[in-house]
C-alpha positions as CSV (number, residue, x, y, z in Angstrom):
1,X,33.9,30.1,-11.1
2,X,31.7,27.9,-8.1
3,X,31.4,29.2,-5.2
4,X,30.0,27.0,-2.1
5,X,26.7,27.3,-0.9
6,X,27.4,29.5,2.5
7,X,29.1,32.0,-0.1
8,X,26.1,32.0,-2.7
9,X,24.1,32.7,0.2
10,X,26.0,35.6,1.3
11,X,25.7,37.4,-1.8
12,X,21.8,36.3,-1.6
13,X,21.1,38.2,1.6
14,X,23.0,41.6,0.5
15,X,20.2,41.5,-2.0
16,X,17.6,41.2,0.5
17,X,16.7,37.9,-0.5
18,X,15.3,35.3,2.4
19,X,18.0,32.5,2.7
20,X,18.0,29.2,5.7
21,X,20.3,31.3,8.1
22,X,23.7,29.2,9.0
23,X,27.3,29.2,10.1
24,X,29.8,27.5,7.9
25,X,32.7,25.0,10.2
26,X,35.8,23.1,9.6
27,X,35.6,20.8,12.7
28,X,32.8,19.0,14.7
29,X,33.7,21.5,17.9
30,X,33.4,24.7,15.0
31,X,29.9,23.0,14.3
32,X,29.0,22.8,18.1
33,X,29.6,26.4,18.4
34,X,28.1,27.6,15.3
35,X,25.0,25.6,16.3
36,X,24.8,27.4,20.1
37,X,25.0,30.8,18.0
38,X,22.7,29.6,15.5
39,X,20.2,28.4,18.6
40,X,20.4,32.5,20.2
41,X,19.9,34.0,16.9
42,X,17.2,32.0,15.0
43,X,15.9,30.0,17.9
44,X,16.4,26.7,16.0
45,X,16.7,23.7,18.2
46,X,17.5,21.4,15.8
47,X,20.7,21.9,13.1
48,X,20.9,20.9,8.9
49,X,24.8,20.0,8.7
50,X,25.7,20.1,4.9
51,X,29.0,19.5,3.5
52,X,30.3,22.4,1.4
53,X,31.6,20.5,-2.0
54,X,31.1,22.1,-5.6
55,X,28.5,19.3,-6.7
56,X,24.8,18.7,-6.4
57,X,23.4,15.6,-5.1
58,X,24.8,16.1,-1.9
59,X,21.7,14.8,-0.1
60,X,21.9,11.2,-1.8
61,X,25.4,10.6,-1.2
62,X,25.0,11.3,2.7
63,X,26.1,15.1,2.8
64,X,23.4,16.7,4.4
65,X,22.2,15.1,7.3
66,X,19.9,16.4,10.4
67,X,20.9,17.0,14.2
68,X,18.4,16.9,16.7
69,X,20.9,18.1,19.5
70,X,24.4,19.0,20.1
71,X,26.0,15.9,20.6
72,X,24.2,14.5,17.3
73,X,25.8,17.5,15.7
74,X,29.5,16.8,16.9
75,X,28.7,13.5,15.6
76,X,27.1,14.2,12.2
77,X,29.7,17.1,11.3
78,X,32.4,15.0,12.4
79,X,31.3,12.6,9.7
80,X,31.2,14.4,7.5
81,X,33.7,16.2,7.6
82,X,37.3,14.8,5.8
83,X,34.7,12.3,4.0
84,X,35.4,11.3,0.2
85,X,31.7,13.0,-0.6
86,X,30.6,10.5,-4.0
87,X,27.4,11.9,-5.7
88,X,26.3,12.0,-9.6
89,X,28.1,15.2,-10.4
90,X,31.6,14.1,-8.8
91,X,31.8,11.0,-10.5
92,X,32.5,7.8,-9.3
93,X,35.7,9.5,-7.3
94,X,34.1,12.0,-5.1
95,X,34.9,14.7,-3.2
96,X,37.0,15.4,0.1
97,X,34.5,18.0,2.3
98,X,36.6,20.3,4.1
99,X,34.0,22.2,5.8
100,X,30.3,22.2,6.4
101,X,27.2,24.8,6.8
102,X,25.5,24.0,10.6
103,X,21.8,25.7,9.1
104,X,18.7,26.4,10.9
105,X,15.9,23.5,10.3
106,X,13.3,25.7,8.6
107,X,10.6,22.4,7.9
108,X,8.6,23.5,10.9
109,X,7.5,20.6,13.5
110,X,3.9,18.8,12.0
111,X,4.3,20.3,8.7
112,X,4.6,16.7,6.8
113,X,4.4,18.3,3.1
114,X,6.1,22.3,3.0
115,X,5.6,23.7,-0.6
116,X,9.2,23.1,-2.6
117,X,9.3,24.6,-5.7
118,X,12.8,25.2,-7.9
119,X,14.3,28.0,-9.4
120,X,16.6,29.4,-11.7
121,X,18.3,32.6,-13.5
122,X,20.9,31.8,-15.9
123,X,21.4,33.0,-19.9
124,X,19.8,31.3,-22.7
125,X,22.9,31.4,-25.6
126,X,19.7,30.4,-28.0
127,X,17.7,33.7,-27.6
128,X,20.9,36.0,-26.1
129,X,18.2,36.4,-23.1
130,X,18.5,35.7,-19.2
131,X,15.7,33.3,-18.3
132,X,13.9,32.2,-15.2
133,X,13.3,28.4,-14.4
134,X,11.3,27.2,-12.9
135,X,8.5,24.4,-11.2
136,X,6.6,23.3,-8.5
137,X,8.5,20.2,-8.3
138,X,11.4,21.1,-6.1
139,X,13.7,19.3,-3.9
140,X,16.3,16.2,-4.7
141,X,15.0,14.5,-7.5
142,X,14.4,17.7,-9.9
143,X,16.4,16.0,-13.1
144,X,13.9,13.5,-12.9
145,X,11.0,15.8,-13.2
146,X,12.8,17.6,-16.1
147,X,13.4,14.0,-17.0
148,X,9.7,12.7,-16.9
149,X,7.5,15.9,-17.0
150,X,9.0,18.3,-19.1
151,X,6.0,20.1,-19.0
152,X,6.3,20.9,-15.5
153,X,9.2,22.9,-16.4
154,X,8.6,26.6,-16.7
155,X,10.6,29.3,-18.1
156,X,9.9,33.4,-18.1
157,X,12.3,35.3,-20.7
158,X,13.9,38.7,-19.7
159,X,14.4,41.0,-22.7
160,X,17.7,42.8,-22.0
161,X,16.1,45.7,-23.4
162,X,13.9,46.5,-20.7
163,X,15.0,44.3,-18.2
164,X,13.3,42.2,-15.2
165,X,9.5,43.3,-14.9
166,X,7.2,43.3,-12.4
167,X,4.2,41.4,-14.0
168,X,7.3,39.0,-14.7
169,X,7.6,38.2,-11.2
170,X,3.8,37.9,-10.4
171,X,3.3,35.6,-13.0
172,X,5.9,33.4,-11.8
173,X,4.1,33.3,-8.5
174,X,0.7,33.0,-10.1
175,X,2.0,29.7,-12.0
176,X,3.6,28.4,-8.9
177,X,-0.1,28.6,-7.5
178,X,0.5,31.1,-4.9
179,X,-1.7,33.4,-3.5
180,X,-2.5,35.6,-0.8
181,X,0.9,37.1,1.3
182,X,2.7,34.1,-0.7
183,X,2.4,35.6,-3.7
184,X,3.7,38.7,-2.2
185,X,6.5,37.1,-0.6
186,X,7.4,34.8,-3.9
187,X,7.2,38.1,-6.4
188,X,9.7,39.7,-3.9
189,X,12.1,36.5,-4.2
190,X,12.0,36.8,-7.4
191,X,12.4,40.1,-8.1
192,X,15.7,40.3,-5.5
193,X,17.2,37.3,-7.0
194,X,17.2,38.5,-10.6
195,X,19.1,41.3,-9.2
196,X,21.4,39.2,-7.6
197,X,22.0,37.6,-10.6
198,X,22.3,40.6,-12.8
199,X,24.2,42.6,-10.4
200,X,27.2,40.3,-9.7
201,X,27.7,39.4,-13.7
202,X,26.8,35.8,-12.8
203,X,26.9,32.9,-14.9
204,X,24.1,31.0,-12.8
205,X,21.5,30.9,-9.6
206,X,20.3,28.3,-8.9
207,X,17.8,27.7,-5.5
208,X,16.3,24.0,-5.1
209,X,14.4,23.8,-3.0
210,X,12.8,27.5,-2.7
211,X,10.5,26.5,0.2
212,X,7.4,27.8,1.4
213,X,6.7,27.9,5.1
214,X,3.6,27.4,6.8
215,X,3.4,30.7,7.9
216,X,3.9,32.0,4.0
217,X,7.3,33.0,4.1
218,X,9.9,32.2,1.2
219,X,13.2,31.4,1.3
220,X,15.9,29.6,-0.2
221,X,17.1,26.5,1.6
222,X,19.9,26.0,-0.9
223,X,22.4,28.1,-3.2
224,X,24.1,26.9,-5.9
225,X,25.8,29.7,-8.0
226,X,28.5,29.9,-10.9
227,X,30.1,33.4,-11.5
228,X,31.2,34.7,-14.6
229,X,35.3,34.7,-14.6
230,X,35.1,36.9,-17.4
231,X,33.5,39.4,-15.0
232,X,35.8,39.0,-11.8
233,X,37.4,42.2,-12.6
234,X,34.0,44.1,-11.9
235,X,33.8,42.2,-8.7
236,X,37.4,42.1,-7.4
237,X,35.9,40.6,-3.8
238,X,34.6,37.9,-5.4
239,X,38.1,36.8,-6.2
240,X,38.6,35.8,-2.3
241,X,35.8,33.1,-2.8
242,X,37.5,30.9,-5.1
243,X,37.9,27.5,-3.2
244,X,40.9,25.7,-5.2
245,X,40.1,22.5,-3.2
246,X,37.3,22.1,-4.9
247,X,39.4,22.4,-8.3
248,X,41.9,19.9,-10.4
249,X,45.4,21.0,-9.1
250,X,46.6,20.8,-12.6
251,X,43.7,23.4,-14.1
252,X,45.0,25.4,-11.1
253,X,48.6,25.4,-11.7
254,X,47.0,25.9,-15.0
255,X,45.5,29.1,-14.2
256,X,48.8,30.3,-12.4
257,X,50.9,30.6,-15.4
258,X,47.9,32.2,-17.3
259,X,46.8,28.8,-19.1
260,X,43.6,27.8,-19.9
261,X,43.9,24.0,-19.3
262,X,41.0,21.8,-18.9
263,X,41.9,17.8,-17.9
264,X,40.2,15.1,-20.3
265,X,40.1,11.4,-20.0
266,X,42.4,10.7,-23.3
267,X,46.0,10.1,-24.5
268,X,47.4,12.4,-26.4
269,X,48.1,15.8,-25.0
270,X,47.9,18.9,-27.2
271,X,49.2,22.6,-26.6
272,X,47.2,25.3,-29.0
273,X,47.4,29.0,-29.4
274,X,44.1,29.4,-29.7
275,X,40.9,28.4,-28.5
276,X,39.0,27.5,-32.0
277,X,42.1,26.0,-33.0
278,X,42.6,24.1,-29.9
279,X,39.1,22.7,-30.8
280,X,39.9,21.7,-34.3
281,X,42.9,20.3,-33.0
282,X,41.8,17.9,-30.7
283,X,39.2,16.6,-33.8
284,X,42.5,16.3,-35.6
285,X,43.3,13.7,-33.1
286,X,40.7,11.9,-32.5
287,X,40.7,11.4,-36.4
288,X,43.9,9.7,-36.3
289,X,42.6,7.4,-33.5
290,X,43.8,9.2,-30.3
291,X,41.7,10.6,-27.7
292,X,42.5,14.2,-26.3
293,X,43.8,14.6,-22.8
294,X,43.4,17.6,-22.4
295,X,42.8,21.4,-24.0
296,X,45.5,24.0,-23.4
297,X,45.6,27.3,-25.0
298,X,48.4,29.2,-24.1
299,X,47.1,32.2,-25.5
300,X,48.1,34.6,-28.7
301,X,51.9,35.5,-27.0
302,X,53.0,32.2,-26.4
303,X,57.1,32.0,-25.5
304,X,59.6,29.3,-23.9
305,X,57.9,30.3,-20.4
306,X,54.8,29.5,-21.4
307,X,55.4,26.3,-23.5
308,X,57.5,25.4,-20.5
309,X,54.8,25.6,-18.5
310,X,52.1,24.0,-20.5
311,X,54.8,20.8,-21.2
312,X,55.0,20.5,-17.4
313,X,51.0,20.2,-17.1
314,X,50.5,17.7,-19.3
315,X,53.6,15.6,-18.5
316,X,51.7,15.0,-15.2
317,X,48.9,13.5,-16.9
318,X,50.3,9.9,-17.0
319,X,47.9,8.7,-19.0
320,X,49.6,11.2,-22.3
321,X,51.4,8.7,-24.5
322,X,52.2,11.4,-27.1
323,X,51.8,15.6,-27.3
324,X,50.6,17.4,-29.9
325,X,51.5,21.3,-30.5
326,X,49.5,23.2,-33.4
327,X,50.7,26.9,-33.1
328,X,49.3,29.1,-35.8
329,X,52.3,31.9,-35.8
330,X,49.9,35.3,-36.7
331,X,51.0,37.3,-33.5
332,X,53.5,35.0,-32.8
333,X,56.6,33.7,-35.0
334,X,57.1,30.0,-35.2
335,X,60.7,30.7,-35.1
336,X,60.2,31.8,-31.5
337,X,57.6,28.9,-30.4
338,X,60.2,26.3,-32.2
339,X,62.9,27.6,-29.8
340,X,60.5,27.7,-27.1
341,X,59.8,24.7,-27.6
342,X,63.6,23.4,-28.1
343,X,64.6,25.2,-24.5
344,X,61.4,23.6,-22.7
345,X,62.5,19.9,-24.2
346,X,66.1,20.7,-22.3
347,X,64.9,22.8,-18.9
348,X,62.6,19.6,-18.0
349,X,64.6,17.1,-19.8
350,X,63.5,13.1,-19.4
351,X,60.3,13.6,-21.9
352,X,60.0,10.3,-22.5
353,X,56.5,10.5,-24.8
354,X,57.0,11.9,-28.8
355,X,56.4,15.1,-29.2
356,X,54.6,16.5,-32.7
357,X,55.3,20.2,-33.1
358,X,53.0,22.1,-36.3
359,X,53.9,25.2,-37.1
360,X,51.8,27.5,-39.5
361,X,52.1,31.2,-40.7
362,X,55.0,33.7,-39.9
363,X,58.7,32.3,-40.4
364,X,56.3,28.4,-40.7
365,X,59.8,27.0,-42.7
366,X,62.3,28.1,-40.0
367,X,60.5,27.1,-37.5
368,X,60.7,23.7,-38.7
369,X,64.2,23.6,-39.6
370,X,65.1,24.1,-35.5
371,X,63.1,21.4,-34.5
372,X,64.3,19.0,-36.6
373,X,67.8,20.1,-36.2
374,X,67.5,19.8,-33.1
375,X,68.5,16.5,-32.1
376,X,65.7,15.7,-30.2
377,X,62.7,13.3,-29.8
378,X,60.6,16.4,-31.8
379,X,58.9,15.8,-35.0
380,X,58.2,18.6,-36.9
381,X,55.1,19.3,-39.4
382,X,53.6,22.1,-41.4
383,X,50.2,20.9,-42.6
384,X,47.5,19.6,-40.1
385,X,47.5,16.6,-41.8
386,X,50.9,15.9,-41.8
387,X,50.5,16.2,-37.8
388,X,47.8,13.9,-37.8
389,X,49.4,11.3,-39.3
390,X,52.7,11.9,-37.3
391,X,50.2,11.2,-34.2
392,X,48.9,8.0,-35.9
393,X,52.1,6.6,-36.2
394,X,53.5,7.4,-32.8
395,X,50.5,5.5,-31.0
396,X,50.6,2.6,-33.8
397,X,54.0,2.5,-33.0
398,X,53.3,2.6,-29.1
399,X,50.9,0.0,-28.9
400,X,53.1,-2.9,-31.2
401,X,55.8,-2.1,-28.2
402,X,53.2,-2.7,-25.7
């Protein structure tokens, strides 16, 4: 789950770590006031306004922007705010910002060139270890770096056995060419945002730019974290940070009936009980020339309420031309899912795309005898192939009518 930056920051500072101070705002006169408070408590004159999207980049497409006074800020944050926010992680249809963070300018007057550096925590699935990025290159145009200069790119391995270590973190600062109270200061930052990471069961931290002041102090100008779902119910609070804005409404409604649904760019729906067999399903169809729309697994107990559910999601995509449902009946019977499936067809009524139901394992046969007794625009298959072929046919068939 993403959280926004003023949230990741949050979390940050319970941890002791250094963050650019800020008041998050939903209109231009919210950002006025937040940037009077921020003024008394930081004694900033001038304001960072930052719209508060889900996706990097924000910088290039015109989301973070720099007020020199009050009325700049009205102005600034009332640009920004309601915009259709476009960078390289929305794609080419962007992002409505709802809200922005008014932050404390913390690049102090006549210093041309502060210290940016990047950082990191996340798990490496290769070694089954967390592991610190990190470089000296921070700021906007880090994938380049990573691009260009691989080499630049550190990493410092945690074994889980022992955990985080201290010579860890003072070799991090060492290779960041620190010194001095820096190095004190970075191996502190360090050390509190492994814990941060640890602590909250996170899936990712990531801080670009970690800067270093003038006056050595480090902090982190940005927050981008992901948190593990699978964790949430460790952390009920961080259930109340979920942004569904920032979320396709259909993965939402998704997540609402207990679905996992994720949207794709292709044409034939699919509904799986499963999620390995959702994958091999959706390499069934592009093998016989579709493209997947979507994955859906409803999960081991699927019923009519949940096939119901899942047929209403994807009939929303109108790009589907034809469905395809692969249930493999182990804790399910495909009796059940066939007359799930049958009651769905009739509750929404109007499907006007074919519909391929395979059914495999416990009470396979009779399954298939109610969906092609049914009378309705339901083909019915038992092997994989078989379904494969079905949805081969339906889109040939589809595109000679086109």
């Amino acid at each position: 789950m993403n959280i926004h930056e003023y949230q990741g920051k949050d979390i940050l500072k319970r941890y002791g770590v250094r963050v650019q101070e800020g008041i998050v705002a939903e209109t231009a006169e919210e950002a006025v006031e937040a940037a009077k408070k921020l003024t008394e408590q930081t004694g900033t004159g001038w304001h960072v306004i930052k719209a508060q999207i889900h996706a990097g980049g924000r910088g290039k497409g015109g989301g973070v922007k720099l007020a020199k006074n009050l009325d700049q800020v009205r102005e600034i944050a009332g640009q920004i705010i309601g915009m259709q926010l476009v960078t390289k992680q929305t794609g080419p249809e962007g992002r409505k910002v709802h809200k922005v963070l008014v932050a404390q300018d913390v690049y102090y007057p006549g210093e041309s060139q502060p210290q940016e550096f990047y950082m990191s925590v996340l798990l490496d699935r290769a070694s089954g270890r967390n592991v610190i990025i990190y470089t000296t290159e921070g700021g906007m145009d880090i994938e380049e770096v990573a691009e260009a200069h691989p080499d630049k790119i550190l990493k410092e391995y945690v074994d889980p056995r022992v955990g985080f270590r201290p010579f860890q973190a003072g070799k991090i600062a060492f290779n960041l060419g620190l010194s001095g109270e820096a190095y004190k200061e970075m191996v502190k930052f360090v050390t509190a945002l492994y814990k941060a990471y640890d602590d909250t069961d996170s899936a990712m931290f990531e801080i670009n730019p970690v800067l270093k002041t003038s006056d050595n102090k480090i902090l982190a100008v940005d927050a981008k974290v992901t948190l593990d779902e699978n964790a949430l119910y460790r952390h009920k609070d961080f259930a109340a940070l979920r942004d569904t804005n920032e979320e396709d409404p259909l993965e939402v409604e998704a997540s609402a009936s207990n679905l996992n649904y994720v949207k794709l760019d292709g044409n034939v729906g699919c509904m799986v009980n499963g999620a390995g067999l959702a994958m091999a399903t959706m390499d069934i169809i592009k093998l016989s020339g579709g493209e997947p729309a979507n994955f859906l697994d409803v999960g081991g107990g699927a019923n009519a309420q949940t096939v119901e559910a899942g047929f209403r999601i994807i009939l929303k995509d109108p790009n589907v031309k034809a469905i395809l449902i692969n249930i493999f009946g182990g804790i399910v019977r495909c009796d059940r899912v066939a007359n799930g499936v049958v009651e769905a067809y009739k509750n929404i009524g109007d499907i006007r795309v074919p519909i391929i139901v395979r059914l495999q394992g416990t009470n396979a046969e009779e399954g298939a005898r109610i969906i092609d007794e049914s009378g309705l625009k339901v083909y019915s298959a038992v092997l994989l192939k078989d379904a494969a072929q079905k949805v081969k046919e339906v889109l040939a068939m589809q595109e000679q009518q086109a």
